[in-house]
C-alpha positions as CSV (number, residue, x, y, z in Angstrom):
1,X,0.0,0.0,0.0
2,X,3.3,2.1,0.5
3,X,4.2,2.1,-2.9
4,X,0.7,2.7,-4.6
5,X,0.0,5.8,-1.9
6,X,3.4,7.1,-2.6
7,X,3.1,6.4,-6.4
8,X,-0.4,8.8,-6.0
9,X,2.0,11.6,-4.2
10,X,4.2,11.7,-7.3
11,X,1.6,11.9,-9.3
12,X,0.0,15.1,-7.3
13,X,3.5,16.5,-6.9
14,X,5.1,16.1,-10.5
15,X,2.5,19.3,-11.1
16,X,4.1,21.5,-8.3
17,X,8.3,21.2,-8.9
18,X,8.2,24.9,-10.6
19,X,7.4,26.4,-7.1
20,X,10.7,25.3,-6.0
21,X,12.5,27.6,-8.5
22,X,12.0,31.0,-6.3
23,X,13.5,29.3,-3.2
24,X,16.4,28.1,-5.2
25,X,18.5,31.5,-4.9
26,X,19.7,31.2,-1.4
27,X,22.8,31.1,-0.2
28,X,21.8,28.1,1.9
29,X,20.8,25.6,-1.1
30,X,22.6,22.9,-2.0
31,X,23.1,20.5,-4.7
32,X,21.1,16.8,-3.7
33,X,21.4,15.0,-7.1
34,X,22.8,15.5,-11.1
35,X,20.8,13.2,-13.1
36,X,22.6,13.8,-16.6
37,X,22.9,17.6,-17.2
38,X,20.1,18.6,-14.6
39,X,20.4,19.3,-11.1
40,X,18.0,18.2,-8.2
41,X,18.7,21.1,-5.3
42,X,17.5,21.2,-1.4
43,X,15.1,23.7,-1.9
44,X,13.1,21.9,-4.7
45,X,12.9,18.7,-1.9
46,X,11.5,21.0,1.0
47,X,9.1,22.4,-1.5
48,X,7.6,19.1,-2.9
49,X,7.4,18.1,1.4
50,X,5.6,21.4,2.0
51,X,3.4,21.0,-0.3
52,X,2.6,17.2,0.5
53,X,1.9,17.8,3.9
54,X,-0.9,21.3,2.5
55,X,-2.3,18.7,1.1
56,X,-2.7,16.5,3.8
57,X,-3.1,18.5,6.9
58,X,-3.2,17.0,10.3
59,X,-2.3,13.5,8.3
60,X,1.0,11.5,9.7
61,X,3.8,12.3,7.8
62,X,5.3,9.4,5.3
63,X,8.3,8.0,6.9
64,X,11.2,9.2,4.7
65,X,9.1,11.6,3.0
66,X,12.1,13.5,2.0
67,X,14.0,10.4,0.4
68,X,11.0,9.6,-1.6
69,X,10.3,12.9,-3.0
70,X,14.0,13.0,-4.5
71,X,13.8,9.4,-6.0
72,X,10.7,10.3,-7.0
73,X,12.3,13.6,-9.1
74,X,15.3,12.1,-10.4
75,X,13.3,9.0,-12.0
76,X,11.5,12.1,-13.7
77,X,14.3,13.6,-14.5
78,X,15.6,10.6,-16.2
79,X,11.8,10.0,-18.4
80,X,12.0,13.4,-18.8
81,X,15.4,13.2,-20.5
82,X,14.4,10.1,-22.8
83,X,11.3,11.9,-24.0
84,X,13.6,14.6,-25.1
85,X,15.9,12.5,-27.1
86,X,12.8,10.9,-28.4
87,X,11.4,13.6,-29.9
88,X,8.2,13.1,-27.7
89,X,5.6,15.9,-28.9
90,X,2.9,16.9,-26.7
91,X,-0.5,19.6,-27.8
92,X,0.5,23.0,-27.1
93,X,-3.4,23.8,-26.9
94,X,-3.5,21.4,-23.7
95,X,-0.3,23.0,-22.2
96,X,-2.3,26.3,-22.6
97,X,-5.3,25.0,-20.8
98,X,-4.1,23.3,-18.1
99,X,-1.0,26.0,-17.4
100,X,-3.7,28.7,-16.9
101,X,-6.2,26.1,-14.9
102,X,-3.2,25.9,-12.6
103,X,-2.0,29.4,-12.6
104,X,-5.8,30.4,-11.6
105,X,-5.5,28.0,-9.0
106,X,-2.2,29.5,-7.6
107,X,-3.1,33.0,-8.0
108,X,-6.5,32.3,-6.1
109,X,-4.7,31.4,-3.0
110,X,-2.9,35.0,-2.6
111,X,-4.7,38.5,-1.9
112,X,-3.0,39.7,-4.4
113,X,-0.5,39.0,-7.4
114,X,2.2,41.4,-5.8
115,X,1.8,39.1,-2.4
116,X,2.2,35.8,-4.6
117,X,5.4,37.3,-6.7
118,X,6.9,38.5,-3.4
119,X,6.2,34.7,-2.3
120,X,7.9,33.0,-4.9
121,X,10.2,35.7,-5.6
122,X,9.3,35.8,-9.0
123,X,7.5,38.5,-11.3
124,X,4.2,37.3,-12.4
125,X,5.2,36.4,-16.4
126,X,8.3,34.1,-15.0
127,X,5.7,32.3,-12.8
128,X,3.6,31.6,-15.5
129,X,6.6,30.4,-17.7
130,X,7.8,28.2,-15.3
131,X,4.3,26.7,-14.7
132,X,4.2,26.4,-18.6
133,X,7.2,24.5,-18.9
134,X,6.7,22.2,-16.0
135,X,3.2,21.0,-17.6
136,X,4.6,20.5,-21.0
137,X,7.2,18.3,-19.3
138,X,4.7,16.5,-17.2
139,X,2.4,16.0,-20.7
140,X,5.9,14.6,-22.2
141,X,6.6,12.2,-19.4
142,X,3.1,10.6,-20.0
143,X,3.1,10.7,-23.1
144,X,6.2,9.1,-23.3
145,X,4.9,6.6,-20.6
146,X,1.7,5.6,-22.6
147,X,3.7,4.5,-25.8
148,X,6.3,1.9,-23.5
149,X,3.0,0.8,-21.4
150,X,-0.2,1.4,-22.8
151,X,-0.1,-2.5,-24.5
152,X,0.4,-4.4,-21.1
153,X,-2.5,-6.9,-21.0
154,X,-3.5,-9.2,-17.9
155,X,-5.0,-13.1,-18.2
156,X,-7.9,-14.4,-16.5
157,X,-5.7,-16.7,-14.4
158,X,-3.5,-13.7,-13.4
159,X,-6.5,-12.1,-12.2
160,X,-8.2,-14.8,-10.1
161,X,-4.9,-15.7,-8.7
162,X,-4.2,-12.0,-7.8
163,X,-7.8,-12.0,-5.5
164,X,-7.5,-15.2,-3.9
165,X,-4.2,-13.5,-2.2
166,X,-5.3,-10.2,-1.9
167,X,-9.1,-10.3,-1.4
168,X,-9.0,-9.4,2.0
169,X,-7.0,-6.2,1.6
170,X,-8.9,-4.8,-1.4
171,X,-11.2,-1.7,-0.7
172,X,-14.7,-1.7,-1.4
173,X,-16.1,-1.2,-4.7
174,X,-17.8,2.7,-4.5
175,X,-21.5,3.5,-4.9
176,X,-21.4,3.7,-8.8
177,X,-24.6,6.4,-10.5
178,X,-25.0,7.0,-14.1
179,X,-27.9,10.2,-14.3
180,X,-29.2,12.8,-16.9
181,X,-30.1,16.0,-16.8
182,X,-31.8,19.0,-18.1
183,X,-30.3,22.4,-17.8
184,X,-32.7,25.2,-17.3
185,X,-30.9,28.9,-17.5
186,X,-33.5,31.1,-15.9
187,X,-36.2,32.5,-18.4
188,X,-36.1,36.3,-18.9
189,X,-39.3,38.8,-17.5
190,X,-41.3,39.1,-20.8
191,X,-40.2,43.2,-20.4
192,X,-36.7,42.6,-21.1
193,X,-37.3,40.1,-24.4
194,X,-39.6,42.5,-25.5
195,X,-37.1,45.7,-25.0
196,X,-34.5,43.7,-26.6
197,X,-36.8,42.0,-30.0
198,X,-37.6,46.3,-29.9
199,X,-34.1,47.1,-30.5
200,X,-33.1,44.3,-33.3
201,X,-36.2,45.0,-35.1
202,X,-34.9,48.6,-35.3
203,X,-31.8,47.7,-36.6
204,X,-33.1,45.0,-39.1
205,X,-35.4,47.6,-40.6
206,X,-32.4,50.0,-41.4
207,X,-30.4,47.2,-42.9
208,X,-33.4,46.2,-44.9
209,X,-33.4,49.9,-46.4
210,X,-29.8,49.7,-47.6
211,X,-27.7,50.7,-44.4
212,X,-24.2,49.7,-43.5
213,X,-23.9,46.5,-41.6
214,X,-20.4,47.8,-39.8
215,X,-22.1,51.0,-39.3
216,X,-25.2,49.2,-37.5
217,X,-23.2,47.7,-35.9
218,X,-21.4,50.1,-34.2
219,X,-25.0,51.8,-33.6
220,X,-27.1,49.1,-32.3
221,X,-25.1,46.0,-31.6
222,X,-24.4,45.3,-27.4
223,X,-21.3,43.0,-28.2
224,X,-18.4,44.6,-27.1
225,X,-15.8,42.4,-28.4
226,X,-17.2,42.8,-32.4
227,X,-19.0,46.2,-32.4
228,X,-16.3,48.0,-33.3
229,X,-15.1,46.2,-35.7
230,X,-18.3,46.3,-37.6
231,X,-19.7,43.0,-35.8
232,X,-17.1,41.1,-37.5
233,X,-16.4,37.5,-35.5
234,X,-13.5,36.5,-37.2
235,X,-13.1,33.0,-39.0
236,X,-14.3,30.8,-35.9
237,X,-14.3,26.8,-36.0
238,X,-17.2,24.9,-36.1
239,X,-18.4,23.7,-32.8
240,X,-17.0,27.3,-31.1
241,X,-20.7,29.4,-31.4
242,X,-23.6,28.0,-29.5
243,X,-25.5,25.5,-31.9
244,X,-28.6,28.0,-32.4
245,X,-26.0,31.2,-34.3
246,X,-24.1,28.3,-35.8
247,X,-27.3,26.7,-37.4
248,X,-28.1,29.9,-39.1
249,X,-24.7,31.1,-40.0
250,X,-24.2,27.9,-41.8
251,X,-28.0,28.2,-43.6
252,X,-26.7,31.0,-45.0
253,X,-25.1,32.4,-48.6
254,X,-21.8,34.7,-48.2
255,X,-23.3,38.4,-47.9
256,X,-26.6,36.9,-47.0
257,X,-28.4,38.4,-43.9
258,X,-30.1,36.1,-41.6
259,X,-33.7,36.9,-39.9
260,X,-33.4,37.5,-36.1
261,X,-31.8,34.4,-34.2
262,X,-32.9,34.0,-30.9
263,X,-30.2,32.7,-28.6
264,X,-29.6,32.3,-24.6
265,X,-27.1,35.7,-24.7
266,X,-29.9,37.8,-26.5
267,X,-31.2,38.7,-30.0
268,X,-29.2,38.5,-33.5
269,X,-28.7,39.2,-36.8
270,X,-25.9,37.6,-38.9
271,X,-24.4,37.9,-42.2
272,X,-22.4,35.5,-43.4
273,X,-18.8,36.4,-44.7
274,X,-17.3,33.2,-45.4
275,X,-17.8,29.8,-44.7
276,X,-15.7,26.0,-45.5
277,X,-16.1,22.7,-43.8
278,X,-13.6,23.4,-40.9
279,X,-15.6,26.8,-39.8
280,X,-17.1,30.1,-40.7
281,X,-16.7,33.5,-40.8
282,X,-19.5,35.7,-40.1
283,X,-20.6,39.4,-38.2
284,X,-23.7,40.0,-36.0
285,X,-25.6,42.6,-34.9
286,X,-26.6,41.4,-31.3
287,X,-29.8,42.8,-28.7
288,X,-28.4,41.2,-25.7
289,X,-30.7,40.2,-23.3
290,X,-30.1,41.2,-19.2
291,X,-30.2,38.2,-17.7
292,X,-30.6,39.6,-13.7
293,X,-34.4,40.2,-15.1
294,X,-35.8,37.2,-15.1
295,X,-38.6,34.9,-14.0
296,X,-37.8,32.3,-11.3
297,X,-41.2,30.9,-11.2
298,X,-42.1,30.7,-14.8
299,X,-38.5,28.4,-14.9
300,X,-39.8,26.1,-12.3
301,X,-43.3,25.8,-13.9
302,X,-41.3,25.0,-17.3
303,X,-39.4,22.1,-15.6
304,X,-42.5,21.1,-13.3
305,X,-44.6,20.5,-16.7
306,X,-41.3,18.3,-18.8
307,X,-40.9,16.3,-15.8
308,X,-44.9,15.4,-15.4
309,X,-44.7,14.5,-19.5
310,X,-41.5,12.2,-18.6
311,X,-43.0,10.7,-15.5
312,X,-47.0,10.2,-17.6
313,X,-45.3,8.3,-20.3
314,X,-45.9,11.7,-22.6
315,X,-42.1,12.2,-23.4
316,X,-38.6,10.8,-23.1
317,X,-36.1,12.4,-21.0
318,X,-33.7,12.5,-23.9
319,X,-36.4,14.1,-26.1
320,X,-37.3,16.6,-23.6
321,X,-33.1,16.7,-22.8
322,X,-32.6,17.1,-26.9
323,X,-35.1,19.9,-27.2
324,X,-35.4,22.6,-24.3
325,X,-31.8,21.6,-22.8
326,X,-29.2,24.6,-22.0
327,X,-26.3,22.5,-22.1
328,X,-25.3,22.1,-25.7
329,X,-24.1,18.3,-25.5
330,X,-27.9,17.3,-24.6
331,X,-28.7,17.2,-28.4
332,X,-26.6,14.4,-29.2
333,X,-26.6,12.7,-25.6
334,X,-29.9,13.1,-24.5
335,X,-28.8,14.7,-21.4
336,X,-27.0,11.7,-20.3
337,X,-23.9,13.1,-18.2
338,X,-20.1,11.3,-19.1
339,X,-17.2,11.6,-17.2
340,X,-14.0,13.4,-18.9
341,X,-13.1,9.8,-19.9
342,X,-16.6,9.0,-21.4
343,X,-17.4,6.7,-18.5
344,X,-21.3,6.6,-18.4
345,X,-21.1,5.3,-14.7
346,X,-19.5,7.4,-11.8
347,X,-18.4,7.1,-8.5
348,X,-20.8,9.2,-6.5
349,X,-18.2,10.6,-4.1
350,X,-16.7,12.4,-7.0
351,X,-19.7,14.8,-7.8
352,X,-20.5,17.9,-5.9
353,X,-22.1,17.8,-2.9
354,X,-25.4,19.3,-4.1
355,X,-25.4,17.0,-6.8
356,X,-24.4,14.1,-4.3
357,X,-27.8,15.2,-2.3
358,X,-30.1,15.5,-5.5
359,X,-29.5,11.8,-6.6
360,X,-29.3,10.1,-2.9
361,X,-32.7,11.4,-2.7
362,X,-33.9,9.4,-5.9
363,X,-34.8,6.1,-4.5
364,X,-35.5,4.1,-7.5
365,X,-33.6,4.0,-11.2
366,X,-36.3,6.3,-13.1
367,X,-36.9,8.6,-10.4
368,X,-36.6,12.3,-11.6
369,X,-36.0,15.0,-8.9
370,X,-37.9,18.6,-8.5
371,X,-36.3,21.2,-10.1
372,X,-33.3,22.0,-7.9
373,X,-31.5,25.7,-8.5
374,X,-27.9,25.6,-8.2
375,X,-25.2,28.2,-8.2
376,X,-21.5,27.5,-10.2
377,X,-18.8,28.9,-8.8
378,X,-18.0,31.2,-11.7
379,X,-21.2,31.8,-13.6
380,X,-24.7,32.6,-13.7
381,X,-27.3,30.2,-11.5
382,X,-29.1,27.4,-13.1
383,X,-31.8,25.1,-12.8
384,X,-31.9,20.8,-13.0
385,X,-34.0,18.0,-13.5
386,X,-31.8,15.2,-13.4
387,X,-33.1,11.4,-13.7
388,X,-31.5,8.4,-12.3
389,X,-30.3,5.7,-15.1
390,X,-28.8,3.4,-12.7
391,X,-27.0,2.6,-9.6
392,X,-24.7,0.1,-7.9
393,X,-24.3,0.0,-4.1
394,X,-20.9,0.1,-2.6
395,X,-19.7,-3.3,-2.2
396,X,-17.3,-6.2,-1.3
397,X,-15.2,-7.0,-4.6
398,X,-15.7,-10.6,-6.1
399,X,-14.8,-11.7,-9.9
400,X,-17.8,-12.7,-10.7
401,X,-19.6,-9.0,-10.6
402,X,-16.4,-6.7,-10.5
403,X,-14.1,-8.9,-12.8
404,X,-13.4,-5.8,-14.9
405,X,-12.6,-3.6,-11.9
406,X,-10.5,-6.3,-10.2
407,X,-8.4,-6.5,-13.6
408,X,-7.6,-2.7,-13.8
409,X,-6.2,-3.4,-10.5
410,X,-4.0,-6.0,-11.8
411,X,-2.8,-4.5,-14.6
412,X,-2.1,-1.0,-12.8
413,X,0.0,-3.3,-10.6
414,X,1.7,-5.4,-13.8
415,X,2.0,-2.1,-15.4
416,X,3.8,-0.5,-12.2
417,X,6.0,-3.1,-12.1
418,X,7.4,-2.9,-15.2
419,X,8.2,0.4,-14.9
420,X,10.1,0.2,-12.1
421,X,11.8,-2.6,-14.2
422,X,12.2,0.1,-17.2
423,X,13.6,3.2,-14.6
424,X,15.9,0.7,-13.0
425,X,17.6,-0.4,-16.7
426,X,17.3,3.8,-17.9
427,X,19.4,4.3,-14.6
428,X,21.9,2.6,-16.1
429,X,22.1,4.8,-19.5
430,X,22.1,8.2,-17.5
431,X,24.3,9.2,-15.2
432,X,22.3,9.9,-11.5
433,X,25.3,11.4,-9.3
434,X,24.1,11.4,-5.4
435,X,26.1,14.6,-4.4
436,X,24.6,14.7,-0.3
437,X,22.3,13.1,1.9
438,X,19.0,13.6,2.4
C-alpha cells in the first residue's frame, strides 16, 4: 500500500516542482542530485514536502518523506530526459489550458498578485513560464509513458490468482450512478425580451433599407468584443458558437443576412462572410438580453410541466433533454452526463455535494428530482431536472460482478511493475550522481 499511496504523491506532486524555483537562490541551497545535465537542489525537496503535507493536513507524515520525493524527481528527471531525445511531442493547446487552470489555482490562494510574486520571488510572467514549462514536461513524461506501457494486458488466471491473495485487503467497490439532466438557465421577464426584440427589429429595418452593416453595428449592436469592428467574429471553427448562431450562420449564402436568431445571450442578426467545412466566418448585430431580469417561477413551472410528461409516459427524458436543454451536448446525448473519460457510470463521491444530495434522494432507477437551482462557482445560477439511469451500491469485490474492476487493479500493478523494471535499466544509461544526503 506504500508504494501505490506514494506512487499517487508523485503523481500530485510532479505538477508543483516549478514552485521550487524562487527558493532556489539562497545562499543556503545545496546541490542533492545531477541526473545527466540537470540538477536536483534542497530547496526543490522542501518544496515538494511542504506541499505534500498542504495537502494533507493534520495527516502523519510518510516516513522518509524526503528520500521519496528525491527518488521520485530524479526517475523524472531521467523519463524526462528520454522523452527529449525521443522527440516526444505533446499539444500546445493542452499546455495552454491546463498552465492557466493551474495558474488560476495559484493565484487564487494569494490577496493579491504582488503578495504571490513577493512569495515566490518571481514576477508574475516568469511564474507563469515556469508553470508552462513544467506541464509540457509533465504532458511529455506521460506521453512518453503511454507509448512503452499502454499494450500491457493481464489473463484471467493472473487475475483470479491475484484476488485469492489479496481479497481481504482490497477496498470496497464505491456506490457507482450514471444520471441525466436538463439544464434550465432562468427565463427572462417578458419586459426585457420585449425591450430587446424592440431594439433588433430597429436595426433590421435600417439594414433592410440599404444601411451599413459595420455602421449598424457600431449603432445598435451590445457585443463589445465585435462592435467595433463592424460585428465582425472572425473566421471561428465549427463547434465554437452556440448551436442556435451556428445553425443559421451555416444556412446561410456569403453576404446573406439572416432573420433575427434567438439565442440564450440575446437577439441577433448575422451575415455571413465566409464559410468551409472546418468553420465560418460571419458578423452579427446582437440585442443582448439582461439576464438579472428574469422569471424564477415561470422556470420552475417550465421544468415542473417536462418532468410530469417524462414521468406520464408523454415524453422521453432524452427528447425533452434534446429539445429545451441549455447544455449544448444534450442534443446528441440526451442529457446523459459522461465523465471526462466518457465513462457513463461514476463514483458518486466524485460529484459535488449538491449534486451528491439531489440523486441520494432518488430512490428508484427512473426517479426524476424537483427542479433544484444551483449556483457554479464562476457563472450565472441554473436550474436541473436530473433522472437516475442506474445505480450500484458500494460493495465487497468478487470476480464474478467486479471482474473488470478487479483486472484494472491487476494491470495497474503489472503495469507499475514494469516500470520500475524500465527506470531501473534507464538508470543505467544516465548518469544519477548522489552529491549529499537527504
Amino acid at each position: 500500500m506504500k508504494k501505490v499511496l506514494f506512487g499517487l504523491l508523485f503523481a500530485l506532486l510532479s505538477g508543483v516542482t516549478f514552485f521550487s524555483g524562487a527558493l532556489a537562490t539562497g545562499s543556503s541551497d545545496r546541490i542533492l542530485a545531477i541526473v545527466g545535465h540537470e540538477i536536483i537542489l534542497n530547496s526543490q525537496v522542501e518544496e515538494q514536502a511542504l506541499m505534500y503535507r498542504l495537502q494533507n493536513p493534520g495527516g502523519k507524515e510518510e516516513p522518509g518523506l524526503r528520500k521519496k520525493i528525491m527518488e521520485n524527481m530524479i526517475d523524472q528527471k531521467i523519463i524526462l530526459t528520454k522523452a527529449k531525445i525521443d522527440s516526444v511531442s505533446v499539444d500546445e493547446k493542452s499546455v495552454e489550458d491546463i498552465s492557466a487552470s493551474r495558474y488560476n489555482s495559484l493565484r487564487s490562494g494569494f490577496p493579491s498578485v504582488s503578495a504571490m510574486e513577493s512569495r515566490f520571488s518571481l514576477p508574475v510572467n516568469r511564474l507563469k513560464q515556469d508553470i508552462r514549462d513544467d506541464i509540457r514536461n509533465q504532458l511529455m513524461i506521460d506521453a512518453f509513458r503511454r507509448k512503452h506501457f499502454h499494450e500491457v494486458t493481464v489473463s484471467y488466471d493472473e487475475v483470479i490468482a491475484f484476488y485469492s491473495k489479496e481479497k481481504d485487503s482490497l477496498s470496497k467497490a464505491p456506490e457507482m450512478i450514471s444520471f441525466s439532466q436538463i439544464v434550465k438557465y432562468p427565463e427572462l421577464a417578458d419586459a426585457e425580451k420585449q425591450e430587446a426584440i424592440a431594439k433588433i427589429k430597429a436595426a433590421q429595418d435600417e439594414l433592410l433599407k440599404g444601411a451599413d452593416f459595420a455602421r449598424i453595428a457600431g449603432k445598435y449592436s451590445d457585443d463589445p468584443g465585435s462592435r467595433d469592428q463592424g460585428g465582425d467574429l472572425g473566421y471561428v471553427r465549427k463547434g465554437e458558437f452556440v448551436p442556435v448562431f451556428e445553425k443559421a450562420a451555416m444556412a446561410l449564402k456569403p453576404g446573406q443576412l439572416s432573420g433575427v436568431v434567438e439565442s440564450r445571450y440575446g437577439y441577433h442578426l448575422i451575415q455571413l462572410i465566409d464559410k468551409d467545412e472546418a468553420g465560418i466566418h460571419a458578423r452579427h448585430i446582437l440585442a443582448m438580453f439582461d439576464r438579472s431580469k428574469t422569471d424564477l417561477a415561470k422556470t420552475v413551472r417550465g421544468l415542473q410541466d417536462i418532468r410530469t410528461s417524462v414521468l406520464s409516459g408523454k415524453a422521453t427524458f432524452a427528447d425533452m433533454a434534446a429539445r429545451v436543454s441549455d447544455d449544448p451536448t444534450a442534443v446528441k446525448s440526451g442529457g446523459a452526463v459522461r465523465s471526462a473519460s466518457g465513462e457513463a457510470e461514476l463514483e458518486i463521491v466524485t460529484l459535488k455535494p449538491e449534486l451528491q444530495r439531489i440523486i441520494g434522494e432518488l430512490k428508484r432507477v427512473g426517479d426524476i428530482s424537483q427542479p433544484e437551482k444551483m449556483q457554479p462557482e464562476n457563472g450565472e445560477p441554473l436550474f436541473l431536472l436530473i433522472r437516475l439511469d442506474s445505480r450500484k451500491p458500494e460493495h465487497v469485490l468478487t470476480p464474478e460482478h467486479d471482474f473488470e474492476r478487479i483486472k484494472e487493479i491487476v494491470t495497474a500493478k503489472k503495469r507499475q511493475e514494469l516500470f520500475n523494471a524500465w527506470i531501473a535499466s534507464l538508470k543505467k544509461a544516465v548518469l544519477v550522481q548522489i552529491m549529499s544526503d537527504i
